[in-house]
PyMOL commands that place a pseudoatom at each C-alpha (Angstrom):
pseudoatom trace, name=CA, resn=UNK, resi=1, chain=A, elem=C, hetatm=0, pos=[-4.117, -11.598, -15.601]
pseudoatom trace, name=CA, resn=UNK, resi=2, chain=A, elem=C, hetatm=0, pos=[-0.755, -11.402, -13.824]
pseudoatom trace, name=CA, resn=UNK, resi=3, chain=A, elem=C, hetatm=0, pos=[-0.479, -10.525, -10.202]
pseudoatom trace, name=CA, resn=UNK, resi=4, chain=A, elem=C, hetatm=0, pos=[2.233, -8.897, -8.354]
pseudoatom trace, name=CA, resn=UNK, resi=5, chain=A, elem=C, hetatm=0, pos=[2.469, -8.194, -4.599]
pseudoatom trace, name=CA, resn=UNK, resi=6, chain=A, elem=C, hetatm=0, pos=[4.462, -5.446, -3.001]
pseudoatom trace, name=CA, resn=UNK, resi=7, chain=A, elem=C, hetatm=0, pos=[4.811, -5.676, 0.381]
pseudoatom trace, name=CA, resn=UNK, resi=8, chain=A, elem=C, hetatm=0, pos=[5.922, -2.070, 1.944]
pseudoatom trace, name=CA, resn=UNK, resi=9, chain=A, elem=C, hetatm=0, pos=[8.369, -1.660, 5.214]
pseudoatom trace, name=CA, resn=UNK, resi=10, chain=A, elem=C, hetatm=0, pos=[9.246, 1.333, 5.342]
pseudoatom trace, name=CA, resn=UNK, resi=11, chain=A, elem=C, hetatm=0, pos=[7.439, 4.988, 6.457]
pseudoatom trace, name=CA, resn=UNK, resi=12, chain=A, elem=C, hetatm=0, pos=[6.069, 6.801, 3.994]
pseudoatom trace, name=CA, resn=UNK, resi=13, chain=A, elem=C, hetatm=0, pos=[8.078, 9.948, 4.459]
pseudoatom trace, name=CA, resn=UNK, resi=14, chain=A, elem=C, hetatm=0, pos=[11.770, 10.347, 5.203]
pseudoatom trace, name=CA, resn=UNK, resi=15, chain=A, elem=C, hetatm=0, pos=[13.154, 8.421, 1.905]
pseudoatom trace, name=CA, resn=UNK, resi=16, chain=A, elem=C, hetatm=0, pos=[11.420, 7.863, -0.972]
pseudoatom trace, name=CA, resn=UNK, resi=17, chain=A, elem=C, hetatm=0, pos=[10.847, 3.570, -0.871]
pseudoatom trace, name=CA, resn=UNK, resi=18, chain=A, elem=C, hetatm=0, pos=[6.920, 4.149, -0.552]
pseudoatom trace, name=CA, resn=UNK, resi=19, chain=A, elem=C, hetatm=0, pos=[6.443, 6.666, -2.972]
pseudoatom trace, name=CA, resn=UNK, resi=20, chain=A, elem=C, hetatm=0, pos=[8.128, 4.990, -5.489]
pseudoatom trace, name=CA, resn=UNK, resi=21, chain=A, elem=C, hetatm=0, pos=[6.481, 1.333, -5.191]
pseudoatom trace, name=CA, resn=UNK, resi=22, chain=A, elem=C, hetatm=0, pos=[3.044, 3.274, -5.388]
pseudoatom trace, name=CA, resn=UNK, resi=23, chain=A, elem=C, hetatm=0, pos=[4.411, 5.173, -8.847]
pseudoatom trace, name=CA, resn=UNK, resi=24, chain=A, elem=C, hetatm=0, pos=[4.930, 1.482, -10.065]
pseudoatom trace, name=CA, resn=UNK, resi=25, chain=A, elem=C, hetatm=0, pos=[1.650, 0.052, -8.913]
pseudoatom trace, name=CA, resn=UNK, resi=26, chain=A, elem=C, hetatm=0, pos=[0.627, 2.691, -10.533]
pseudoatom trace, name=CA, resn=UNK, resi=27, chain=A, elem=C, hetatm=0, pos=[2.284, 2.057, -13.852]
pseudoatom trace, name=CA, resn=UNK, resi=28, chain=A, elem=C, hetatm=0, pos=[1.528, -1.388, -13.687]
pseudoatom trace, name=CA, resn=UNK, resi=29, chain=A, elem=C, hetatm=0, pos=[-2.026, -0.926, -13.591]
pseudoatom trace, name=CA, resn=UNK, resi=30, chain=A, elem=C, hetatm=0, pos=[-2.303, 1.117, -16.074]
pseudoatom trace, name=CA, resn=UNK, resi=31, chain=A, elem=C, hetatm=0, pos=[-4.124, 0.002, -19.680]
pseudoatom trace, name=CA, resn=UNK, resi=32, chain=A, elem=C, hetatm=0, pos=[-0.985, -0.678, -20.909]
pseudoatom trace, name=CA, resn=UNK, resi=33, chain=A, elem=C, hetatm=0, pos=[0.465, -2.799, -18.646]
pseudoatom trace, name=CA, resn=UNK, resi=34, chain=A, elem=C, hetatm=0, pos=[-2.777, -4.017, -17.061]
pseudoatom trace, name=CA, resn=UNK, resi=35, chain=A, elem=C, hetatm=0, pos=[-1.575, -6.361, -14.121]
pseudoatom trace, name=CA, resn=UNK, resi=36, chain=A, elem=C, hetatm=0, pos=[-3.621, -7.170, -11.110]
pseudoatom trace, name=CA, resn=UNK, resi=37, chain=A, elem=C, hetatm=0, pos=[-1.187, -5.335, -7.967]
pseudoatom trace, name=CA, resn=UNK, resi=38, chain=A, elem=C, hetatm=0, pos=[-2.151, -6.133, -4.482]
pseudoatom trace, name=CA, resn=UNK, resi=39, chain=A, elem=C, hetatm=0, pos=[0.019, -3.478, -1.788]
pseudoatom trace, name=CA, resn=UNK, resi=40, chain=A, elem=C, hetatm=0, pos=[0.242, -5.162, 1.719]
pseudoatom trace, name=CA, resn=UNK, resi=41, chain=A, elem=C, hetatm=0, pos=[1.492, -2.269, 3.991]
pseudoatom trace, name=CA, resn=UNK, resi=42, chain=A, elem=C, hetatm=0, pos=[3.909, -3.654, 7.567]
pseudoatom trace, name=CA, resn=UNK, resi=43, chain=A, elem=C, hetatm=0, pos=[5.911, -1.619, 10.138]
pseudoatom trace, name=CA, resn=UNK, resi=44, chain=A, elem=C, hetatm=0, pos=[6.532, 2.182, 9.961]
pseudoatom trace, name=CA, resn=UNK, resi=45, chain=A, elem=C, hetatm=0, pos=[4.202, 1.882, 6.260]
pseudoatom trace, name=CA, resn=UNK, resi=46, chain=A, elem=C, hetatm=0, pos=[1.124, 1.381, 7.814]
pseudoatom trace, name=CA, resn=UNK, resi=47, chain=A, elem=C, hetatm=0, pos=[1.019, 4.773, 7.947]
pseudoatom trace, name=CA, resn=UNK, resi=48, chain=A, elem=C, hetatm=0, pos=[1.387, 5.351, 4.729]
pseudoatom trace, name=CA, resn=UNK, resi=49, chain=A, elem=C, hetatm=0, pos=[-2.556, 4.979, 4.605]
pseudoatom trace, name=CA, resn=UNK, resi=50, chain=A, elem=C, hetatm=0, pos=[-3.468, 7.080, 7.571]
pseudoatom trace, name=CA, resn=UNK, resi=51, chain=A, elem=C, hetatm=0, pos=[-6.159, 10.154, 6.386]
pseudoatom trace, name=CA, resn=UNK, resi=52, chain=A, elem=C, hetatm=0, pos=[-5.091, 13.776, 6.715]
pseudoatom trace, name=CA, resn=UNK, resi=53, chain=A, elem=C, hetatm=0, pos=[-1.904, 13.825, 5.552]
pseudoatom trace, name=CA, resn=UNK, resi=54, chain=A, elem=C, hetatm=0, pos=[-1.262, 17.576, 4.994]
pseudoatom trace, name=CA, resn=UNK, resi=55, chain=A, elem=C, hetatm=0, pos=[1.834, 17.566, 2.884]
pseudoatom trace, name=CA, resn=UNK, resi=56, chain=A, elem=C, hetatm=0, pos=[3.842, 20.561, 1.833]
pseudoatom trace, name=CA, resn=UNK, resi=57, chain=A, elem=C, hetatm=0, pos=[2.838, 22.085, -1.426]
pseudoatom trace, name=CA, resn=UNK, resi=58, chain=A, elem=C, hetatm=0, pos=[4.261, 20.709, -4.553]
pseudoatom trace, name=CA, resn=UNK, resi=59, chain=A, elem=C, hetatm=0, pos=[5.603, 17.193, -2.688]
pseudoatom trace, name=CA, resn=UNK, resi=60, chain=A, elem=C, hetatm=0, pos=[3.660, 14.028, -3.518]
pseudoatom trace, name=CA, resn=UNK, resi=61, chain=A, elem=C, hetatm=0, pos=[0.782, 13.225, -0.695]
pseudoatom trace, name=CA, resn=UNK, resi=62, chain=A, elem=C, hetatm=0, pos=[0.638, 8.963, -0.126]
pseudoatom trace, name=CA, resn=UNK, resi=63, chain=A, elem=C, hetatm=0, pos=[-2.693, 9.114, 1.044]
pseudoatom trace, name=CA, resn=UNK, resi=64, chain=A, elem=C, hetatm=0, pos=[-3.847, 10.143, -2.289]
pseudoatom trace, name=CA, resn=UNK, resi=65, chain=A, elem=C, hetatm=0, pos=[-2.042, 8.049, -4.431]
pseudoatom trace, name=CA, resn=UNK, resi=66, chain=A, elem=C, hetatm=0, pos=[-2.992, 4.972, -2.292]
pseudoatom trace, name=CA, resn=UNK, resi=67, chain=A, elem=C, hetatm=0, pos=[-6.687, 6.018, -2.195]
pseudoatom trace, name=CA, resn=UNK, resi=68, chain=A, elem=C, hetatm=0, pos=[-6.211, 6.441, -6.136]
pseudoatom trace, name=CA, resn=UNK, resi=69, chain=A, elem=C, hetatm=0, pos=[-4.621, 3.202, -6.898]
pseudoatom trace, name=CA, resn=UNK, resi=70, chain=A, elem=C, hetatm=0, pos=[-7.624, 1.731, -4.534]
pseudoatom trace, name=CA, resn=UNK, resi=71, chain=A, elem=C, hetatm=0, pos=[-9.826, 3.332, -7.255]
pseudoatom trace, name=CA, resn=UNK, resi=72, chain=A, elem=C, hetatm=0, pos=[-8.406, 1.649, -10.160]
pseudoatom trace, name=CA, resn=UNK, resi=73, chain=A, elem=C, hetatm=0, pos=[-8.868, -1.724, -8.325]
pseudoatom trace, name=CA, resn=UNK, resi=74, chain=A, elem=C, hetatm=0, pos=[-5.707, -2.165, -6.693]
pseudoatom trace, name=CA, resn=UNK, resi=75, chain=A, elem=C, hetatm=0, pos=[-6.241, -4.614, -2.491]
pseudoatom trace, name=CA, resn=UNK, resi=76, chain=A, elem=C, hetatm=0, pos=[-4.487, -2.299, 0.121]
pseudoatom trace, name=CA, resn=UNK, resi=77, chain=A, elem=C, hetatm=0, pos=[-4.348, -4.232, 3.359]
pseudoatom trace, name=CA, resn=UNK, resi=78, chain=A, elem=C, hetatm=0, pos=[-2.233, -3.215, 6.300]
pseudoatom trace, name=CA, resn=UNK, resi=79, chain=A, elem=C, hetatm=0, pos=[-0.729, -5.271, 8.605]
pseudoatom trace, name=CA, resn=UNK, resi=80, chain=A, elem=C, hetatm=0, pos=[-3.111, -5.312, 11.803]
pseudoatom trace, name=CA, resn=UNK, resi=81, chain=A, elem=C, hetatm=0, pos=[-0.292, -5.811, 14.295]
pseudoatom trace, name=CA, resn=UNK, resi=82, chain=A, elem=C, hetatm=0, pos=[1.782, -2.915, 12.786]
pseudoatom trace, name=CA, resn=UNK, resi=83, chain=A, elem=C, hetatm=0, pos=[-1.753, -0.937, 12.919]
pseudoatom trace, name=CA, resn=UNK, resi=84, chain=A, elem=C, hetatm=0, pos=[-2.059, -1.443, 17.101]
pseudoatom trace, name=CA, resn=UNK, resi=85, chain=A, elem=C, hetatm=0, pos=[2.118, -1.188, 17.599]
pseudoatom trace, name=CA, resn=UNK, resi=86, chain=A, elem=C, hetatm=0, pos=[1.894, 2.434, 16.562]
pseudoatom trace, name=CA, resn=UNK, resi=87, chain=A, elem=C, hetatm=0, pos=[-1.481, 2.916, 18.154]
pseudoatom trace, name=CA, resn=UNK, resi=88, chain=A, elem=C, hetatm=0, pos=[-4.058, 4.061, 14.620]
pseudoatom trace, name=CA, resn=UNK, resi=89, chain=A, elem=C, hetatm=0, pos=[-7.393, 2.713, 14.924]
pseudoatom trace, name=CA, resn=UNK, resi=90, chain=A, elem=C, hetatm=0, pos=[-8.912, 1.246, 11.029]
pseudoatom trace, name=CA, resn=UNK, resi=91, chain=A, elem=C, hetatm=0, pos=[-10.677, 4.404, 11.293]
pseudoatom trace, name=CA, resn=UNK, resi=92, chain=A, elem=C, hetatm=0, pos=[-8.056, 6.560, 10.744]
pseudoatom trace, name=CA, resn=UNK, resi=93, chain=A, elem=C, hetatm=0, pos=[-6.708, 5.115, 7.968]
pseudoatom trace, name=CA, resn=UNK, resi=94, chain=A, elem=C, hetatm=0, pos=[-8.316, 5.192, 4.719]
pseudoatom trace, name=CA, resn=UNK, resi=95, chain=A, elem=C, hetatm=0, pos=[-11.705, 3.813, 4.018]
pseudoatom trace, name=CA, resn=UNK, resi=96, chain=A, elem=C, hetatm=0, pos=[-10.904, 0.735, 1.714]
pseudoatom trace, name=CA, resn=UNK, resi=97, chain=A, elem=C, hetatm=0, pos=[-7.807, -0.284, 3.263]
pseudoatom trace, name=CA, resn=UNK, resi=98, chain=A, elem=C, hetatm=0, pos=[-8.042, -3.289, 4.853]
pseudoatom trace, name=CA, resn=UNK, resi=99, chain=A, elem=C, hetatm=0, pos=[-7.095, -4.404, 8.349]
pseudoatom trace, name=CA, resn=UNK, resi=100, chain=A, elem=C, hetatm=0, pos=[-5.256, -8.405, 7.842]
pseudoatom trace, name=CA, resn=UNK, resi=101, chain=A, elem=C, hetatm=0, pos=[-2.789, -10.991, 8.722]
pseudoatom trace, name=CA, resn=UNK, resi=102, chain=A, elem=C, hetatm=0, pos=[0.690, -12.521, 7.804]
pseudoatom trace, name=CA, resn=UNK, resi=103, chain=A, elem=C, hetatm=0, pos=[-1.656, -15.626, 6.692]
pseudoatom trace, name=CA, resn=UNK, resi=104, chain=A, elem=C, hetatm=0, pos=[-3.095, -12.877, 4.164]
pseudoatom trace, name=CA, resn=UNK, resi=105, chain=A, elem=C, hetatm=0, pos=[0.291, -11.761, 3.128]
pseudoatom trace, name=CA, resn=UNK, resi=106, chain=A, elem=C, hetatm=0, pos=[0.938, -15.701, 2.509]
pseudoatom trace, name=CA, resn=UNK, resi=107, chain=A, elem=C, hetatm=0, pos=[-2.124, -16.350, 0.587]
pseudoatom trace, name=CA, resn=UNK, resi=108, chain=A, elem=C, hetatm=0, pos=[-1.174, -13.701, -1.584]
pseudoatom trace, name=CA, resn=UNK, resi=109, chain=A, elem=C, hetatm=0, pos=[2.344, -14.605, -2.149]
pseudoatom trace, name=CA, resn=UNK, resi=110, chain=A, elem=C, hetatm=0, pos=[1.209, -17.752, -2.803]
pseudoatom trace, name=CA, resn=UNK, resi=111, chain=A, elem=C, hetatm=0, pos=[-0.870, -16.571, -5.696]
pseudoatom trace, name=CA, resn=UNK, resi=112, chain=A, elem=C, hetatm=0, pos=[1.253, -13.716, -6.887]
pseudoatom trace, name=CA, resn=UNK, resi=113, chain=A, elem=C, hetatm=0, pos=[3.254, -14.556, -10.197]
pseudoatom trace, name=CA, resn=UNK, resi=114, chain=A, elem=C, hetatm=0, pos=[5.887, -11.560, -8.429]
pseudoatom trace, name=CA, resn=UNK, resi=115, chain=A, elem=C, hetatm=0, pos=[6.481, -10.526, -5.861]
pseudoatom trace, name=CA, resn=UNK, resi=116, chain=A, elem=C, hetatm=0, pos=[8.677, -6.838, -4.570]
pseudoatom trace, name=CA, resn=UNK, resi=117, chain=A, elem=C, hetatm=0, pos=[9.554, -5.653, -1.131]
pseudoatom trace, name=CA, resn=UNK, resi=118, chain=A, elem=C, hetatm=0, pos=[10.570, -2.115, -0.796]
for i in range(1, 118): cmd.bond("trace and resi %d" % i, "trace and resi %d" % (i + 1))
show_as sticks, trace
zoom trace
């Protein structure tokens, strides 16, 4: 199976970079598609997996599509330096997201067949 790695920069509300790179993951996973997506989340998007996000009705809510994409089998790991610069804790961020390393990132990439930045 084919892998792709996004690797997400940017926060996950104020453009729209985040939400659409998890609308792809999405697609790509899908049983059409059916590629293997790993999402490795640095700088302002580590936040992007923090719990609670209480989101104006109607507007898309990152938490959820992360924790569903987690669901269908996709690796969420956030960058643990990014984690401690903006002071979160693994607890508040969703369950299954991991905590890693640029050496993680690297492995990764190294495997990937493609890779996107957003």
């Amino acid at each position: 199976m084919e892998t792709l790695t996004i690797i997400l920069n940017d926060a996950p509300y104020g453009n729209e970079k985040v939400w659409n790179a998890l609308r792809l993951a999405k697609a790509l996973t899908s049983a059409t598609v059916k590629m293997k997506v790993n999402i490795f989340l640095l700088g302002d998007a580590v936040s992007s997996a923090k719990k609670g996000q209480k989101t104006p009705e109607g507007y898309y809510n990152l938490q959820q599509m992360l924790k569903e994409l987690i669901e269908q089998g996709v690796e969420v790991i956030a960058c643990g330096t990014c984690v401690a610069a903006r002071g979160l804790s693994k607890e508040e961020l969703l369950k299954d997201v991991r905590i890693g390393t640029m050496m993680q990132l690297a492995q990764w990439i190294k495997e990937s067949q493609k890779i996107l930045s957003f």
